[in-house]
N, C-alpha and C positions, 0 to 999 in steps of 0.2 A: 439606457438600453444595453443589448447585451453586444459585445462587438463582433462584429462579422470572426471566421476562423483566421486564425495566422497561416500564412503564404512561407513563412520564413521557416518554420520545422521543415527538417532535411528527412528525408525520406528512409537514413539509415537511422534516426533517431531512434534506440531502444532504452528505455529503463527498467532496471532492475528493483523490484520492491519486494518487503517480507509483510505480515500480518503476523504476530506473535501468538496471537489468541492464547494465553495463559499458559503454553507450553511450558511443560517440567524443566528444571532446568539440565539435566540429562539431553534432553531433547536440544535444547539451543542450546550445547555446550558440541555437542554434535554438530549441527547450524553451523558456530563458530568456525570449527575447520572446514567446512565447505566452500566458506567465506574466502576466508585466508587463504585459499587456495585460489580460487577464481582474482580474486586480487582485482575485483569491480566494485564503481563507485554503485552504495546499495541504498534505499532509502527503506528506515526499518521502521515500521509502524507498535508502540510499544502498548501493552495493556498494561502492565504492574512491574515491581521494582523485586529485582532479586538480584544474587551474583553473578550467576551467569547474564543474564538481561545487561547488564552495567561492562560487561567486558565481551559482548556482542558487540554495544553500540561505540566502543571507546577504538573498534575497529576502524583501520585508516582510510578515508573516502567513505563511511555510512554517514548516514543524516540521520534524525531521528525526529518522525512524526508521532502522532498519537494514537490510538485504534482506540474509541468511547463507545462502551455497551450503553445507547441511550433506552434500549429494550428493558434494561433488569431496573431499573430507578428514573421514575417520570418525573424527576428535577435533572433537568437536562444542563443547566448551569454548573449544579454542583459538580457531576459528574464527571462536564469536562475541567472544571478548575482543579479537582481532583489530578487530573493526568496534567495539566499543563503547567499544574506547582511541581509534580516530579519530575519532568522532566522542562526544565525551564528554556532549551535552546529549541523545542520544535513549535512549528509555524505552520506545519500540515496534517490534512486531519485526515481520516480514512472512518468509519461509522463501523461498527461489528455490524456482519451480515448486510452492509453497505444499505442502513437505512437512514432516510431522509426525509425530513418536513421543513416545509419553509420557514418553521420557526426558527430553526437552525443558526438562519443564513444572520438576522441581527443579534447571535450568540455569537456565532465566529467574527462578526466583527467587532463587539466589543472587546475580546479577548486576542484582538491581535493577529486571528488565524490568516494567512496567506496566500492558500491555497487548499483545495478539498478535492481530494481524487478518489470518486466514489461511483460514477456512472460504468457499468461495465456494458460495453460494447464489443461483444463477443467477437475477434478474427474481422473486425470493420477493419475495411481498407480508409486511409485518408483522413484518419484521426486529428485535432490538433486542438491545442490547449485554447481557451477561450475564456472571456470575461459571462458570467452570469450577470442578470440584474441587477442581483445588489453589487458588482463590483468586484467579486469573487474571482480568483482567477481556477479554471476548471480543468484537471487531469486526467479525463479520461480514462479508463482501464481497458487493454484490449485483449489481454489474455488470463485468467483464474485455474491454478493447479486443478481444483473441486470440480468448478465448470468443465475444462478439459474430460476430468473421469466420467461425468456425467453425459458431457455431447461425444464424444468420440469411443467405440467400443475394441478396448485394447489398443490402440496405436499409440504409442510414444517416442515417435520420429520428431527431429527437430522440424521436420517439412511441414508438418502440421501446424505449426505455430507461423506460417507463411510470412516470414522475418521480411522477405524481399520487395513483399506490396508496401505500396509508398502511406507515410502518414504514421504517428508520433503510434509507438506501440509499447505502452505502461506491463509491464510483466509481473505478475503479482504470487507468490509461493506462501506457503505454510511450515512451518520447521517442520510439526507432524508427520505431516505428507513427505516430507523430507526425510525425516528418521524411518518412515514403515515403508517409504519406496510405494506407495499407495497406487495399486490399480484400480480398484470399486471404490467406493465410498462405505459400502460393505468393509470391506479392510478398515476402515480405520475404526467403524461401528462398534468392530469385533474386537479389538483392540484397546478401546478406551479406558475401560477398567482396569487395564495392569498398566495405563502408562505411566504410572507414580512412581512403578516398580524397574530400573534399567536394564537387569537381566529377563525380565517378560518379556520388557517392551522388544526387546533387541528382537528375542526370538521369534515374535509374530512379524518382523519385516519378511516384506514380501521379495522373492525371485525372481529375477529377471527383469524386462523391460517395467517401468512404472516410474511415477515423479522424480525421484530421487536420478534415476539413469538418464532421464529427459533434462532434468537440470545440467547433469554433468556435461550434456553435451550441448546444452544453449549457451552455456558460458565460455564452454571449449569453443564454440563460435565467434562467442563476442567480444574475448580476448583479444586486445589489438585495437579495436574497435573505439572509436571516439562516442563516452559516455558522458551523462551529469546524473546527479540525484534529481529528487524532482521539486526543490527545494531552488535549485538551480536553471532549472527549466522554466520554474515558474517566475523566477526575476527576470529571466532574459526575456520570458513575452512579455511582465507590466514593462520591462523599457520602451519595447517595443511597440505598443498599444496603450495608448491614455484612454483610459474609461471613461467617457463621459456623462455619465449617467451621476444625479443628487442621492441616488438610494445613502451612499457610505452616510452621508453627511445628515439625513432625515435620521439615521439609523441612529445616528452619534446624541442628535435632538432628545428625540424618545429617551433614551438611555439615562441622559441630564434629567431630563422633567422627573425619571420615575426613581432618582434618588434624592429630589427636591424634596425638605420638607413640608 
């Protein structure tokens, strides 16, 4: 069964996470110093293997999950072994464009996956990590740069991301939206085609208030702030909550049988 919510996430709980989505490495080279700057513990969900990508994540206090396009190649196995042979220390998974089927959930556990934070729960009060049926421990998302452009017309106040309501709130950013300081989603539409190029790219970031100035100042907030990756979050709720549920163990079953000859 799935277990009731954790009581024990603290109400200032915030995480900080990226989504790489194949950004240039211009782009996350960009990223890095914002990183370095904030000097918060970050959990960076990775698509592919570059230099920049490899001295993003070698940052002090990142974690490193996985981000698997199960969209572009319906061998969803391969896919993810793909990313979890490059990157061999991550244990959580995040889905490009956070899609999901249940078939998933006895992939991620034969490969060891920990944790999946992929449910967005847009600005929900009272968020908190929780066991899935099969065993999964589940991290909630309650804020998306993209989403934000989307739901809110021009506003990029930290007040908006309403830090202060109680219950686990997972922050989720794009380098992209990063580098172009994104206010439409337009913006970034417009832009995609020279992002290969760094003096294009530079020059289509956008003016004034937008992702990139909302960042500066959630972090300028959280500064101080008692953080974990969500890597970390996720082992302190399995201490905290024994799953009781057979699914892991049926799951582990099946797995044996269908490599039986």
């Amino acid at each position: 069964m799935a277990s009731s919510p954790s009581s024990a996430v603290e109400s200032s709980t915030v995480c900080l996470t990226l989504d790489l989505d194949w950004a240039p490495d211009h782009v996350l080279d960009d990223t890095r110093l914002l990183l370095q700057q904030a000097g918060l513990p970050t959990t960076i969900f990775a698509t592919h293997q570059s230099p920049a990508v490899t001295a993003l994540l070698a940052l002090p206090g990142c974690e490193t999950g996985v981000h698997p396009n199960f969209l572009g190649d319906p061998d969803e196995d391969v896919v993810l072994t793909r990313l979890l042979t490059a990157f061999p220390t991550a244990v959580g998974v995040r889905s490009h464009e956070l899609y999901f089927d249940s078939r998933l959930l006895p992939l991620f556990q034969r490969k060891g996956v920990r944790y999946f934070s992929n449910d967005l729960m847009f600005l929900h009060a009272g968020l908190d990590p929780y066991h899935d049926w099969s065993g999964l421990v589940r991290l909630p998302l309650f804020w998306e740069d993209d989403v934000h452009c989307l739901f809110f017309d021009g506003r990029f106040d930290c007040a908006a991301l309403r830090l202060d309501q109680p219950g686990l709130k997972v922050l989720n950013f794009h380098p992209v939206h990063l580098f172009l300081n994104t206010r439409e989603i337009a913006d970034y539409q417009a832009a995609k085609p020279c992002l290969a190029d760094p003096t294009a790219a530079r020059k289509l970031r956008c003016e004034g208030p937008g992702i990139r100035t909302l960042f500066l100042d959630v972090v300028g907030r959280l500064r101080g702030a008692e953080m974990r990756t969500l890597g970390a979050l996720a082992e302190e709720f399995r201490a905290a909550h024994v799953f009781e549920g057979r699914t892991a163990e049926r799951f582990a079953q099946e797995a044996r049988k269908e490599r039986a000859p």
